[in-house]
C-alpha positions in Angstrom: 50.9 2.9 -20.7 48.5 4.9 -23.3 46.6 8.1 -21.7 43.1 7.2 -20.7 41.2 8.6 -23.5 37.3 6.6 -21.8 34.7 9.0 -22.4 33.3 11.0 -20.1 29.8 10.9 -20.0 27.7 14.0 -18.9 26.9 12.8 -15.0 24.7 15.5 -14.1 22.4 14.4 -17.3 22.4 11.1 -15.9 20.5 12.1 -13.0 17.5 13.4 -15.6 14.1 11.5 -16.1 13.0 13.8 -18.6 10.6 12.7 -20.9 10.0 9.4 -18.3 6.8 8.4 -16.5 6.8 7.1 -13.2 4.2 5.4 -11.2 4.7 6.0 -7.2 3.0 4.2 -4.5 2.1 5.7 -1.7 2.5 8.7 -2.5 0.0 10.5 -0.5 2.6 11.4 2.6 6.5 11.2 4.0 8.6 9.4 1.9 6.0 8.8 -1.1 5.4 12.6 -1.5 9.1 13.5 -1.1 9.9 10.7 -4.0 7.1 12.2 -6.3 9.0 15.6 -5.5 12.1 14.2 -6.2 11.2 12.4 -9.5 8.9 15.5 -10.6 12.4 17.8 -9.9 14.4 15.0 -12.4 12.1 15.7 -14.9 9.9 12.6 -14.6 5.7 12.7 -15.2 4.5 11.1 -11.7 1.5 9.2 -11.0 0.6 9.5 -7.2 -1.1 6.6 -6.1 -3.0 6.4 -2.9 -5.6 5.0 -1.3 -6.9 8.6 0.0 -8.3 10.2 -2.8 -7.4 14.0 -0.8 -3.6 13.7 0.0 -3.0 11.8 -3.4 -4.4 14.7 -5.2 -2.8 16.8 -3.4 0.6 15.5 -3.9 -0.3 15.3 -7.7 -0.9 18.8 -7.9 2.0 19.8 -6.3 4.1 17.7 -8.4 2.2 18.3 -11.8 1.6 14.4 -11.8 -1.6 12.3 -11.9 -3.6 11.0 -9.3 -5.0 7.6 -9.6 -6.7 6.5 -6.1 -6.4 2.7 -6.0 -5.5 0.1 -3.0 -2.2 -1.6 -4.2 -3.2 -4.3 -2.2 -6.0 -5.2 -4.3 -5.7 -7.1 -7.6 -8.6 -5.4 -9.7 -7.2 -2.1 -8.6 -3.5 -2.7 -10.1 -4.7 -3.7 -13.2 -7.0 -1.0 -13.7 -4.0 1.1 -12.7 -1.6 -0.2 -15.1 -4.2 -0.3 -18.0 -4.9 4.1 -17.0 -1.1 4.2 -17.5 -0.7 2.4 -20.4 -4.0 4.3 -22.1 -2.4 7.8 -20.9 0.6 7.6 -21.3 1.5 4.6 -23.9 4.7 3.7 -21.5 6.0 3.2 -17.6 9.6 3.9 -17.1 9.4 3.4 -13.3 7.7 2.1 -10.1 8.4 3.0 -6.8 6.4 1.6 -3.9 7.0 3.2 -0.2 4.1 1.6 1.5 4.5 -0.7 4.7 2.9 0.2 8.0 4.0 -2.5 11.0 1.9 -3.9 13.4 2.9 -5.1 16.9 2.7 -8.7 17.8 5.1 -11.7 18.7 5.7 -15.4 17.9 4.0 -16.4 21.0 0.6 -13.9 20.4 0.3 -12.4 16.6 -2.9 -13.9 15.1 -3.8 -15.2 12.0 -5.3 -12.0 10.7 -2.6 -9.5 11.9 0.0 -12.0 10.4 -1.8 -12.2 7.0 -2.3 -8.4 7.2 1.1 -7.9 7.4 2.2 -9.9 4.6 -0.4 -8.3 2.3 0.7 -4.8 3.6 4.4 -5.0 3.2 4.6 -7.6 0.5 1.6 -8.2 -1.6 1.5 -4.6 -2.9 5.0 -5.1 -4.3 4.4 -8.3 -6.1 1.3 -6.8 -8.1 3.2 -3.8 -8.7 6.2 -6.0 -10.2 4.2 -8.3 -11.9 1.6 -5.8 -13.6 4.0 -3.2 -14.0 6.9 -5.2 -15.4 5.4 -6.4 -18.7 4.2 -2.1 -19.3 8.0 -1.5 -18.5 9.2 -4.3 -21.1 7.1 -2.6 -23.9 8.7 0.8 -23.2 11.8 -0.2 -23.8 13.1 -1.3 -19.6 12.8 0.4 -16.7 13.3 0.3 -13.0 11.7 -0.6 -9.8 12.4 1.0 -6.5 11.0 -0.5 -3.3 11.3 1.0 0.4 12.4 -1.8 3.0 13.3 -2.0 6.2 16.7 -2.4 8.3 14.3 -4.6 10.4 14.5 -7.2 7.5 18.2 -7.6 8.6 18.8 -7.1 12.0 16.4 -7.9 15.2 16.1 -6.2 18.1 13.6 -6.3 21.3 10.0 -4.7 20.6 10.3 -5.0 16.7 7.1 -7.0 15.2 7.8 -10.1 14.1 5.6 -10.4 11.0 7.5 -7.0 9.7 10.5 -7.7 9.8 10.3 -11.4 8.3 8.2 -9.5 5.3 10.3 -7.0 4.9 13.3 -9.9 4.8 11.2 -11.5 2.0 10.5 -8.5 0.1 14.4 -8.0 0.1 14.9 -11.2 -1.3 12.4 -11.0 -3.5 14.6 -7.9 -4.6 17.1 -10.3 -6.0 14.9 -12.8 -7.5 12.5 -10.2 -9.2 15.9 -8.7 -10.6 17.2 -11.9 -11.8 13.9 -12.7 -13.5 13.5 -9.0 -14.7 17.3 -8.2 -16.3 16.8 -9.8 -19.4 13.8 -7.3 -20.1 15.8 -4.1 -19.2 14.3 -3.4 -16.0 16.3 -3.3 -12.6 15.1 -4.2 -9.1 16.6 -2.4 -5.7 15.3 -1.8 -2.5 15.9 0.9 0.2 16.4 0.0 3.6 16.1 2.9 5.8 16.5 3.2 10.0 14.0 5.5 11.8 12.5 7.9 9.4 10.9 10.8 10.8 7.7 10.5 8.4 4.3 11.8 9.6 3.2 8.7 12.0 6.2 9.2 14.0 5.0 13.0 14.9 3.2 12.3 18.4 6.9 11.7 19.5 9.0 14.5 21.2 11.5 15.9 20.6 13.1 15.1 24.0 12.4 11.1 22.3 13.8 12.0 19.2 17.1 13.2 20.8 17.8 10.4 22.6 16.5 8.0 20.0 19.3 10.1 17.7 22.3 9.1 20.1 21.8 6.0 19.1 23.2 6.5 15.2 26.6 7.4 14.4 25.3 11.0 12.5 23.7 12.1 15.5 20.4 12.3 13.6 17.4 10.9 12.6 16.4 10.7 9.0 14.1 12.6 7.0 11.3 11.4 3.9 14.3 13.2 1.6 17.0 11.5 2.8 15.4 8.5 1.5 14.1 10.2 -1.7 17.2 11.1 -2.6 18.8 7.6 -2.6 15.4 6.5 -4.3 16.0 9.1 -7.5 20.1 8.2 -7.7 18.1 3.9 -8.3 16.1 5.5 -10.5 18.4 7.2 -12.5 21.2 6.1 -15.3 23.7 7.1 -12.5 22.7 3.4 -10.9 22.4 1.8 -14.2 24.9 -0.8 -13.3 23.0 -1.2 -9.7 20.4 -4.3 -9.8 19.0 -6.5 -6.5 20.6 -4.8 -4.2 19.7 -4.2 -0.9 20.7 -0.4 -0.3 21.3 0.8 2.9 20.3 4.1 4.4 20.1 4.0 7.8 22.2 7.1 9.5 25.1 4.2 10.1 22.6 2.4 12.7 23.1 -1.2 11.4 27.6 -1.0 10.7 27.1 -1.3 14.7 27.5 -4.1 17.4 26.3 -4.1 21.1 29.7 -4.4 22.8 31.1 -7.7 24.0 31.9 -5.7 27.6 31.1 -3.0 29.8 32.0 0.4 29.5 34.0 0.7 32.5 36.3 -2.5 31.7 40.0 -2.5 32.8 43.0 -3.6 31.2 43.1 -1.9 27.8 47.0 -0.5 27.9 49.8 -0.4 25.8 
């Protein structure tokens, strides 16, 4: 057999977004403002988008970005957001979009408005941002699209909103589709799914909550805005080049567990 003689490509450069623009939604707070953080660190120009004009801003100047205050919800507001890119910068490289906020209610007593709030908070954002952005990201040469999930879109358990998590199950499928649709242009599709992340609305917990809540994940821990940053620059790097609709897991090894079929204090197991 002849000696491997592959080239090796430079890994660490692969990691870089120098030279690359990136559009982030939500970027005003938690897991926006550590992504703009993370992209700005890769090298990448970041446009914070928010719709508070003061923690947008904010983020922008930390991160040497732009801040465009716009609702991603709203139609008028994406294209004019697009168009500023496109007029600024003459190219998008990426989009990531972190913003879902879920609302309590049940099969038996959500309303009509809280259940068409829902959708347009978790998955309307995401189609504009895919359908405006993608045709930008085509006449740059490809790009990629990072969205923030939920492990609520795969698993259910007792107390979790049921308009969330059957968005957030839609927006992971619409992960696949969008990538299926998008390949041919040169732009890739994934999606984070995180557990509990420790973001700003969780902060009137304490930490008494927090500890328990942690026993419940095989690290011992609850995640932090930069664990899911992190995973968010590696799909928005050349290091995931080969990575398109998936579904990436980063839940602190919550979901690779199953309530047991017994109890505890069951007899019997012996050699």
């Amino acid at each position: 057999m002849d000696f491997d003689e592959t080239a090796v490509p430079g890994y660490g450069g692969l990691l870089r977004l120098d030279g690359q623009v990136f559009v982030v939604l939500g970027a005003g707070q938690g897991i926006g403002r550590q992504s703009a953080h993370a992209l700005a660190q890769a090298g990448a120009t970041v446009v914070c988008v928010g719709r508070r004009a003061e923690p947008t801003e904010r983020v922008a100047r930390e991160v040497g970005g732009v801040a465009i205050v716009a609702d991603a919800q709203d139609r008028g507001d994406m294209v004019r957001l697009f168009d500023e890119v496109r007029t600024r910068f003459g190219k998008l490289n990426g989009i990531v979009d972190i913003i879902a906020i879920g609302i309590r209610g049940g099969v038996l007593d959500m309303t009509d408005d809280d259940y068409q709030w829902q959708h347009d908070n978790v998955l309307r954002h995401a189609f504009l941002a895919l359908q405006l952005g993608a045709p930008l990201m085509r006449d740059s040469g490809g790009g990629v699209a990072v969205l923030v999930s939920s492990v609520a879109g795969q698993h259910v358990w007792p107390g979790i909103t049921l308009a969330y998590s059957i968005f957030k199950a839609a927006l992971d499928h619409m992960t696949r589709v969008a990538a299926v649709e998008l390949g041919p242009l040169g732009i890739r599709v994934n999606t984070v799914s995180p557990g509990l992340i420790k973001t700003p609305r969780w902060q009137t917990q304490t930490a008494e909550w927090y500890e328990r809540v942690a026993q419940r994940y095989p690290v011992r821990r609850i995640g932090e805005p930069s664990d899911i940053a992190s995973v968010i620059l590696f799909l928005s790097s050349e290091l995931s080049r080969n990575m398109t609709g998936q579904v990436l897991v980063a839940d602190g090894g919550l979901t690779i567990q199953s309530p047991s079929p017994v109890p505890d204090d069951m007899q019997g197991w012996s050699r």
